[in-house]
Structures are given as C-alpha cells and as structure tokens.
C-alpha positions in Angstrom: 0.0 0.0 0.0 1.2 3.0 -0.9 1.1 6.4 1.5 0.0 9.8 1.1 3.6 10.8 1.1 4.5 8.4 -1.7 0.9 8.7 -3.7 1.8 12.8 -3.7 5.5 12.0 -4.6 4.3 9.5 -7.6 1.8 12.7 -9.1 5.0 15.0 -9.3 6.6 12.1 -11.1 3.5 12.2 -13.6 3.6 15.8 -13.8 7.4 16.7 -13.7 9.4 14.4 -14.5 8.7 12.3 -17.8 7.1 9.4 -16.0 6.0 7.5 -18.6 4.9 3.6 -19.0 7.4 3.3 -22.4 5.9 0.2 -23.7 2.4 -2.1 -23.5 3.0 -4.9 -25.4 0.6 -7.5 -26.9 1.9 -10.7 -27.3 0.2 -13.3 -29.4 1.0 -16.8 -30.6 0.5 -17.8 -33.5 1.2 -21.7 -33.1 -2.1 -22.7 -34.2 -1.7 -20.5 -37.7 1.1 -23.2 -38.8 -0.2 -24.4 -42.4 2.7 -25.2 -45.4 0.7 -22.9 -47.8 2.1 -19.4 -47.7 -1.1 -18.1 -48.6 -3.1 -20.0 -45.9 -0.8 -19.2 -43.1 -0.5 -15.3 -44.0 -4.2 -15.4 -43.9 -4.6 -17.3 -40.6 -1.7 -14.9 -38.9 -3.2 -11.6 -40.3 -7.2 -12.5 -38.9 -5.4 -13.4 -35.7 -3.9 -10.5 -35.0 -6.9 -8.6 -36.2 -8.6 -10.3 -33.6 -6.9 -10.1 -30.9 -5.4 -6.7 -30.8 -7.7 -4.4 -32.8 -8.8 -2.9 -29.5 -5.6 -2.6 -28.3 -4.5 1.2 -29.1 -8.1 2.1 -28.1 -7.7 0.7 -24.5 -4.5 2.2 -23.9 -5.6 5.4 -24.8 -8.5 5.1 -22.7 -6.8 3.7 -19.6 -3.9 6.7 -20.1 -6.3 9.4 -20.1 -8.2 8.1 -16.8 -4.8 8.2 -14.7 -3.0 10.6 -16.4 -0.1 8.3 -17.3 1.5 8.5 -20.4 1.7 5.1 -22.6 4.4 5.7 -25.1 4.3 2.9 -27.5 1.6 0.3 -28.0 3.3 -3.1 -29.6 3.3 -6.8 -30.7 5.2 -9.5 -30.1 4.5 -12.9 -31.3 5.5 -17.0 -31.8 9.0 -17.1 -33.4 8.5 -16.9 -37.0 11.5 -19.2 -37.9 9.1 -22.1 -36.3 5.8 -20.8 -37.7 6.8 -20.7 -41.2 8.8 -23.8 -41.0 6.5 -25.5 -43.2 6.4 -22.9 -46.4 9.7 -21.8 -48.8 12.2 -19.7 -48.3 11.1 -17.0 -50.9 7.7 -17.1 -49.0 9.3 -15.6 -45.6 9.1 -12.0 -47.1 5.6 -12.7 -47.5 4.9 -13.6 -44.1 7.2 -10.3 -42.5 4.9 -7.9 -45.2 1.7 -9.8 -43.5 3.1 -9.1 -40.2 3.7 -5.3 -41.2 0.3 -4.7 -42.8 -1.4 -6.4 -39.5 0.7 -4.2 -37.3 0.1 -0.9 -39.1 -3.6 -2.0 -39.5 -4.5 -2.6 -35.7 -2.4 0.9 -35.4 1.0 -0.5 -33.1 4.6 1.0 -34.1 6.2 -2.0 -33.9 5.5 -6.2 -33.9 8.3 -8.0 -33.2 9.0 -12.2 -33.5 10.4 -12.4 -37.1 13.2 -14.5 -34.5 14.9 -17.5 -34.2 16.6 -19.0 -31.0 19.5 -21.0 -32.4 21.5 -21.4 -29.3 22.7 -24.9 -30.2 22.1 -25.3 -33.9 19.4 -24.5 -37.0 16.6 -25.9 -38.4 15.7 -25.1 -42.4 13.1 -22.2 -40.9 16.2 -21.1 -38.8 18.5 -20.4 -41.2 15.3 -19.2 -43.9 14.1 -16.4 -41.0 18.1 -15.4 -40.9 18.9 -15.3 -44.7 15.9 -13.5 -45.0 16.9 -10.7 -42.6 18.2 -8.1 -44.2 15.5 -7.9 -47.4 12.5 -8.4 -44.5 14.2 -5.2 -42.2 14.6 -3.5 -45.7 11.5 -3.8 -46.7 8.9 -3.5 -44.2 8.8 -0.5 -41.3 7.2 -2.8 -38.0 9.0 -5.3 -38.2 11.8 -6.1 -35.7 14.0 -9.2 -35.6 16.0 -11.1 -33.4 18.1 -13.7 -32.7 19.6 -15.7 -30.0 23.0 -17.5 -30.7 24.2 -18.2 -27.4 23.1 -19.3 -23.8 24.9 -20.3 -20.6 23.3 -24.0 -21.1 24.3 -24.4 -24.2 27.1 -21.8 -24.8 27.8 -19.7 -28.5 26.7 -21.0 -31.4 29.7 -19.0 -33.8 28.2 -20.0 -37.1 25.1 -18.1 -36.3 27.4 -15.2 -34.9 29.2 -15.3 -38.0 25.7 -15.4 -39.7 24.5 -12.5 -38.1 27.5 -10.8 -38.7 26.8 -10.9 -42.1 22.9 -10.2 -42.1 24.0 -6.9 -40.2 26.6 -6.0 -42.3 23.9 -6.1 -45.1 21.0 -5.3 -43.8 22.9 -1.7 -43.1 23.9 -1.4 -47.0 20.3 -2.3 -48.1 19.1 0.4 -46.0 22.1 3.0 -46.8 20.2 6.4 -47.2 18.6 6.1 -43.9 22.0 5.3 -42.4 21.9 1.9 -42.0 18.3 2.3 -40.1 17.6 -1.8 -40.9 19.8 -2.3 -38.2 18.5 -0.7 -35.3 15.2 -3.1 -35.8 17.8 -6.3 -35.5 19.3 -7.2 -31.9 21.4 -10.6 -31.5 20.9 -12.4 -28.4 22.6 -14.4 -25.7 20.0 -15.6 -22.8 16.9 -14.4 -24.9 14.0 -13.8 -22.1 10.4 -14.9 -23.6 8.5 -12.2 -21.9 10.9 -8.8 -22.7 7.8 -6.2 -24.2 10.8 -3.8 -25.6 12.1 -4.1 -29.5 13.4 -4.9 -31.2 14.1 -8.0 -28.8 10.1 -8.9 -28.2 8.9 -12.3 -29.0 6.5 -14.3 -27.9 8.3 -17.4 -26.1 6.5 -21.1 -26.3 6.5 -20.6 -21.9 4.2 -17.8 -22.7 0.0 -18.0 -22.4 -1.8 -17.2 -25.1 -2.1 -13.8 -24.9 -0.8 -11.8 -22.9 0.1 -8.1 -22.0 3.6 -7.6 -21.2 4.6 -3.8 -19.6 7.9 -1.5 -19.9 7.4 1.0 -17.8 10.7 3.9 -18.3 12.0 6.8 -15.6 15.4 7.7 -16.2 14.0 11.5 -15.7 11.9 10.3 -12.1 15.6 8.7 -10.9 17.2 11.6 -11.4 15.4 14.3 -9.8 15.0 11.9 -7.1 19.0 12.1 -6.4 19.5 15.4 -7.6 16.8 16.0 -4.5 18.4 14.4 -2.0 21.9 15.7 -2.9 21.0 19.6 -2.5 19.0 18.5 0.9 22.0 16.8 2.1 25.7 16.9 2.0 26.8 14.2 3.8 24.8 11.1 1.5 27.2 8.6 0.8 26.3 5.5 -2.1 24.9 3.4 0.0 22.1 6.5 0.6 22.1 7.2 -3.3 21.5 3.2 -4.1 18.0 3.9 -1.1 16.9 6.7 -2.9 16.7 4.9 -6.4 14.9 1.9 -5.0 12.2 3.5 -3.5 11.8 5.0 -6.8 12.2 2.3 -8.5 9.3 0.6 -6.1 7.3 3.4 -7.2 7.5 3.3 -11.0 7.2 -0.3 -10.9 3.8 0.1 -8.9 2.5 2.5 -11.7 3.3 0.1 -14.7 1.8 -3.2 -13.0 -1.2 -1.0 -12.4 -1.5 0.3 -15.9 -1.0 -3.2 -17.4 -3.0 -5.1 -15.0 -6.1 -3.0 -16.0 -5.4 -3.1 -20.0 -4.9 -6.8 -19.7 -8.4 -7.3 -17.7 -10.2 -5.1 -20.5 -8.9 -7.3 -23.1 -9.3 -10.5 -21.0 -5.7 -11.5 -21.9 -3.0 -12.7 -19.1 -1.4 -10.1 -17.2 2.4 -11.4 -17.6 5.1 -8.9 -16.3 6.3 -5.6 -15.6 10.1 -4.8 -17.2 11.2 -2.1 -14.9 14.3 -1.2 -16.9 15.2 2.3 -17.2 15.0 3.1 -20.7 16.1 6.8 -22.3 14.6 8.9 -24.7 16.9 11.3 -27.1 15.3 14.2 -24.2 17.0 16.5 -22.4 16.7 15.2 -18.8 15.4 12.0 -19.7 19.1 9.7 -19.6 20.6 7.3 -17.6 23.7 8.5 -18.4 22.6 12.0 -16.4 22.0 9.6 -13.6 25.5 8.6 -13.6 26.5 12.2 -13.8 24.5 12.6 -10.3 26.1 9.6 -8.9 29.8 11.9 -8.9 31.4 11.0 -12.6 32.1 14.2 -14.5 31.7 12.0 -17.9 30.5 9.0 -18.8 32.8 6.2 -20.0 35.3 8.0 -17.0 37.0 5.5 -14.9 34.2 4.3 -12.1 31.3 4.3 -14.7 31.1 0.4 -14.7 30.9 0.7 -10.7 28.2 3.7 -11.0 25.8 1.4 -13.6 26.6 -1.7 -11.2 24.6 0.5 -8.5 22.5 1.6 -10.7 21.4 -1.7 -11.9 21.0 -3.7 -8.8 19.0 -1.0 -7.0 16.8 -0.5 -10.0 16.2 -4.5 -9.4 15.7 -4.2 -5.9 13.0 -1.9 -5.9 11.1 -3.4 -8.7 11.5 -7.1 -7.3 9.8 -5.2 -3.4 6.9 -3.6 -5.3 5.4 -6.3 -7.5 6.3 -10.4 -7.9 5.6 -10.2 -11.9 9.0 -8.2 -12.8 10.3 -10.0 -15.9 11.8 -9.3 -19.3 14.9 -7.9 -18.8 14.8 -5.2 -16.0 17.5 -2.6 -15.1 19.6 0.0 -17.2 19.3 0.5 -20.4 23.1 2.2 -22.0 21.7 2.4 -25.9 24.0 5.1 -27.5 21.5 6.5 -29.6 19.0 7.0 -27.4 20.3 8.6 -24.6 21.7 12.5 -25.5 24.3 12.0 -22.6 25.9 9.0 -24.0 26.2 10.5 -27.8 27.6 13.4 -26.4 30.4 10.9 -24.1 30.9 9.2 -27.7 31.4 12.3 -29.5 34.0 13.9 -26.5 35.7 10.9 -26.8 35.5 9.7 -23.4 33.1 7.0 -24.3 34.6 3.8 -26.1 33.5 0.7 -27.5 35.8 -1.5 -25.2 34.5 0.7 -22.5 30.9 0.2 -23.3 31.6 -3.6 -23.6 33.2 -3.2 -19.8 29.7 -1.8 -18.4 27.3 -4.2 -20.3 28.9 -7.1 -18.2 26.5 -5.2 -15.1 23.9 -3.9 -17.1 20.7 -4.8 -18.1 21.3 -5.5 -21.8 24.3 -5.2 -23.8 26.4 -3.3 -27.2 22.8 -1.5 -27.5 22.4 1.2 -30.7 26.0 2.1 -31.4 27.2 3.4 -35.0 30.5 1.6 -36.0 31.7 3.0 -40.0 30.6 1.5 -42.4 34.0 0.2 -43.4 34.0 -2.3 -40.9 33.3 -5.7 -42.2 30.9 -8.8 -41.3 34.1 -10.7 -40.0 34.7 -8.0 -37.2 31.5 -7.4 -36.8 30.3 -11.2 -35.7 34.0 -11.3 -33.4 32.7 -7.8 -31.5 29.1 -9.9 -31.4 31.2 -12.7 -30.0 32.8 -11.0 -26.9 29.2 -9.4 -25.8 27.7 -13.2 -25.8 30.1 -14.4 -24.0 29.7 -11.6 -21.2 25.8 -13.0 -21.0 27.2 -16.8 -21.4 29.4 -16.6 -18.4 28.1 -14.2 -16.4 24.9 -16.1 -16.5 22.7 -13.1 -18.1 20.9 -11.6 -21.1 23.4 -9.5 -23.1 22.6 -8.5 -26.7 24.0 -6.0 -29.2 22.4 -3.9 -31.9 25.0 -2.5 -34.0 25.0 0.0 -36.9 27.3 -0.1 -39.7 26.6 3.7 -41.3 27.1 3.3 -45.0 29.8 5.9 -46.3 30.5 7.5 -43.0 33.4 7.3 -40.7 34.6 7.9 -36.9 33.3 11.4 -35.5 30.5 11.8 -38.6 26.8 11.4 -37.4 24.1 9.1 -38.2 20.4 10.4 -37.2 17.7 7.6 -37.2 14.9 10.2 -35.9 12.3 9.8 -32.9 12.8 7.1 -30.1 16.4 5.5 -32.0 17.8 9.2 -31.9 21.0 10.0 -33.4 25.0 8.4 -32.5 28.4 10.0 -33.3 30.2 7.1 -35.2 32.5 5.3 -32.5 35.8 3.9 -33.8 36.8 -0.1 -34.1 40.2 -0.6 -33.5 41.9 -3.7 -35.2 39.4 -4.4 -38.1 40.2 -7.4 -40.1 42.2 -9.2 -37.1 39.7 -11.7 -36.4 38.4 -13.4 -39.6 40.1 -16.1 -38.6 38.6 -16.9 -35.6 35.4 -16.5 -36.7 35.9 -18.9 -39.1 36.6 -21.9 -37.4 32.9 -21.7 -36.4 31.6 -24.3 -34.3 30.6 -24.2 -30.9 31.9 -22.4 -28.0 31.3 -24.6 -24.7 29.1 -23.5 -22.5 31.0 -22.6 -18.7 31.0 -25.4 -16.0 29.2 -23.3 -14.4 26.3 -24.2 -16.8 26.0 -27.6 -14.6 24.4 -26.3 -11.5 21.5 -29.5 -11.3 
C-alpha cells in the first residue's frame, strides 16, 4: 500500500518528470496459424492478429487518459516466425514479414516483433530461412523487428550463427544505406533471450508464454534523477549506499504505476497479465538519460574510470526496488546504455570519453548489452560477428541476457553522425580498433562450450 507521502510523490513524477509507462506490449501466438501454404498461413496470422489486438490502441488510450499516465508505444510481439513458417519456402518468408507489417500498421502498433529464431545450439531449415531472410524483411517492411539468439549459458555460443549475423547486419545496413543503415536498429542478437521482454526490437512471444498476454515496460530515467539530484541539494553528507535507497524507492514506485496500468489493459482485453520490465530506458530528451543519472552519482563523464561501478549501483538498485513492489517483474529489468538513445551517451561518444571496449566493460552489469551504437561503415561482417562474439560471451558466463544492436553507417566514418529520428535518436560514429584481425577466428565456427558453471543440477 502506498502512503499519502509516496501517492503525492508519484503525481509529481507524472507531472514533472517524464514518468511514462514506455511500452504495453501485446503478445500473441501464432502456433495454431502453422499451415505449409504461404497463402493460408499469411491469412490465418493476419485474422489473428486482427482479432486479438484491434482494441488494443483504443484501450490504452482510454486507460492513459483516466490516470493521467502517459503510454508511449503500444506493440506486438508474437511466436517465433523461424518455427511458424517452418512449413512454407524460403522466398515465402518475405511474404509472411509484409503480412506481419500490414497487421501491425492496420490494428495501429509502431512496432511487432518475432520475425526471431533462438538458435543457441544449432538451425533448423526455418532457422537459417528467418536469418537469410533478414536483411531484405528489415529493408522492406517498417514494423518489423527481428531477433536472434545465438548463445546461452546451457548451451554456450553458437559461432556460425554469430558469423551469420555478422553478415545479415553488415547487409542489412547497405540495403538500407540512405537512412544510415536504419535496418539495423530493428535487429538485436541475443545471448539468454528472455520470452517475456515487451521492448524491440528484442520482443517475441516465447513457447513458456500464455496465449495472450500483456507484457509492460514501464521507463524513468527523468523520475531517478530528480529523485537524487533532491536528495543531494537537501543533504551533504549522503554517501552511495544512501544514493542506491533513494533509487529503489523510486524504482518501487514506478514499478507500482506500470503493474497498475497493465493489470487493468490486460483485464479489458481479458488477456494474461504477464510482467512488468522495470528497466530504465532513455529517450533522445533533455533530462530523460541514464547516463545523467551517472553524472549525479559523482562522474564528471560518462565512460570515465568508475562508470562500470556507477551502472553496477545503478542496476542492482533498479532491481531491488522493482523485485519489493510487485512479484511479476520479468523481461529484462535494469539499465538501459543504448548510445543512440540517450543525449548524454552520444555526447560521451562524440567527446571521446566513451569507447567501444568501454561500453563492452559496463554491459557485463547492465541490463542489456552493445545497444544502438554506430560503427563505420567500413567495418566488415568478420569483425562485426567477433565484436558480437565478446558481448555473448559476457551473457554466457556471467549467466545473463546481453545482446548487441550495431550500426554499420554506410559511407561515413569515426566522429561523422548518423540520425535515425524519434525514439532511436542520433549516435556519433564510435571507432573499431583492429578491423580485419579476427576473420580467422570467426571462421573456425563451431561451438563455444558453455561454462562449467552451466552444470548447477
């Protein structure tokens, strides 16, 4: 129950401070739509969708405008398409992605994610059709968002899909060169895939999951740091222990608002309530960054030497709080570091004080991974899958999702910009040292073992 104290504290949050639930997502399986004509199964997956999520955007609306809470983006997610199409022919996977795009756009969601494929210890034919297909589906249709997981800590790194993806990035950013590689930013690679996560372009439906259900990302980068920037002019004497209490009674209280919003779109749908992903997710706004938290937490710059330690805080009291204030926390919960997205972090990148190997340092304690960083477009597919590599085997041994979504920019080099507009923001190109060093590796392919620490039974 909350008190007055906190009830007056959350409606300054609302009014203030760009509390916002950033994602409602719909997820939807679409086992039963399985058929081996293209044309049958397009049909069944398009009338389900219609069905089950044509009131979707409605009820959100509805159910922001009673409590006054924002709902940022209303979504899809559904069955992995690599095992729903399994039964029709390559050439037909475009079809299915366009079906999926027209049924997103028509219900009225930004984005539907599940063109996926977990592949962890190996393909089957609608694996490696879903992956070859990549780069012309991201291309060619503007909902869609893909992903794949090559690695877990059970089964360890599956390097021919890392080399795969390698490659489906590296052309999936020339196919969609005059928007600066923009294919790319709907495309994440996976290690430790969770089944419930509502944000993109990571969201899938995972064969665990009910039906239907609605999965909730609530955001409040802004809401943390007022929070501290509070305390810290009240008080002089706080030390980081006092800082990590401060963001995990916030965190308690954001977590309370997005359970409450999706608890009540889920029961006017009469879909499963599944979880609440409390992760702190940035906007390109001024005062809306995690990496502004970190400023408050004593580092003048971001990527400075005690960053890693600052997100690590960060992180685990963002958990805490969540994990107190409801027992449905899921997906991937924490900090969000996508480059991108978050003005602070551009600006780090383009001051030179934020680096790829240090950005690979802090995704080992955060939430996801390598997340919306421009790379040149010189660098090629080889380097690409080793730098994919590294940030599975963070999540691998570590026992934890990680996940990278990387941007080769066509035609543009370290320092230039590449602008990909509204939530994905814009990124100062970050250098990669030692391209074309590790095409050898790559290429042994194979599978790396998974830890010992995998047996725990």
């Amino acid at each position: 129950m909350l008190s007055s104290e906190e009830i007056i504290r959350t409606v300054e949050m609302l009014k203030n401070e760009n509390l916002d639930v950033r994602t409602v997502t719909l997820g939807i399986s679409l086992r039963d739509c399985v058929s081996a004509s293209a044309e049958d199964l397009c049909g069944r997956i398009r009338r389900k969708i219609l069905r089950h999520a044509q009131d979707l955007v409605r009820t959100c609306d509805r159910i922001s405008q009673k409590y006054g809470i924002p709902i940022v983006n209303k979504r899809l997610a559904v069955t992995p398409i690599s095992a729903v199409a399994e039964g029709v022919r390559r050439e037909d996977y475009l079809v299915v992605a366009q079906t999926l795009d027209q049924a997103a756009l028509e219900v009225g969601v930004n984005f539907i994610g599940g063109y996926s494929a977990l592949v962890q210890k190996g393909f089957t034919r609608g694996d490696r059709n879903l992956i070859d297909t990549i780069p012309e589906v991201l291309s060619s249709t503007e909902r869609v968002c893909a992903s794949v997981n090559v690695a877990s800590t059970r089964a360890g790194i599956n390097m021919d899909a890392v080399l795969l993806m390698g490659q489906a990035i590296k052309e999936s950013s020339l196919r969609t060169a005059e928007r600066d590689g923009f294919g790319c930013a709907k495309l994440v690679v996976f290690a430790n895939m969770p089944e419930d996560n509502p944000f993109m372009a990571g969201a899938y439906l995972g064969y665990g999951e009910p039906e239907c259900v609605i999965n909730v990302g609530v955001s409040g980068p802004g809401v943390v740091k007022k929070e501290l920037e509070r305390a810290i002019q009240a008080e002089k004497k706080l030390t980081l222990g006092d800082l990590s209490e401060i963001i995990k009674k916030t965190s308690f209280r954001v977590t309370r608002v997005g359970e409450l919003i999706a608890r009540e779109v889920a029961q006017s749908l009469n879909v499963s309530f599944g979880i609440v992903d409390l992760s702190l997710a940035p906007t390109p706004t001024v005062g809306d960054s995690v990496g502004e938290i970190l400023q408050c937490l004593g580092l003048e710059s971001i990527g400075v030497p005690g960053s890693t330690a600052a997100l690590a805080l960060l992180n685990d009291a963002v958990k805490k709080g969540g994990a107190f204030a409801s027992s449905s926390v899921g997906g991937l919960s924490g900090a969000f570091i996508p480059v991108s997205e978050d003005l602070n972090l551009s600006e780090a990148v383009r001051l030179g004080h934020l680096s790829l190997e240090k950005l690979e340092a802090m995704t080992a304690v955060c939430s996801v991974g390598l997340d919306m960083i421009a790379i040149p477009g010189k660098v090629d597919a080889e380097t690409i899958a080793a730098i994919l590599a590294d940030e599975m085997a963070i999540g691998v041994v570590n026992h934890k999702t990680t996940a990278a979504r990387l941007i080769p920019v066509p035609g543009k080099d370290v320092g230039e910009k590449a602008v990909f507009g509204g939530l994905f923001g814009e990124a100062h190109i970050m250098e990669v040292k030692n391209v074309n060093c590790s095409s050898r590796f790559v290429h042994f392919g194979g599978r790396i073992p998974a830890p010992i620490t995998s047996i725990n039974n």
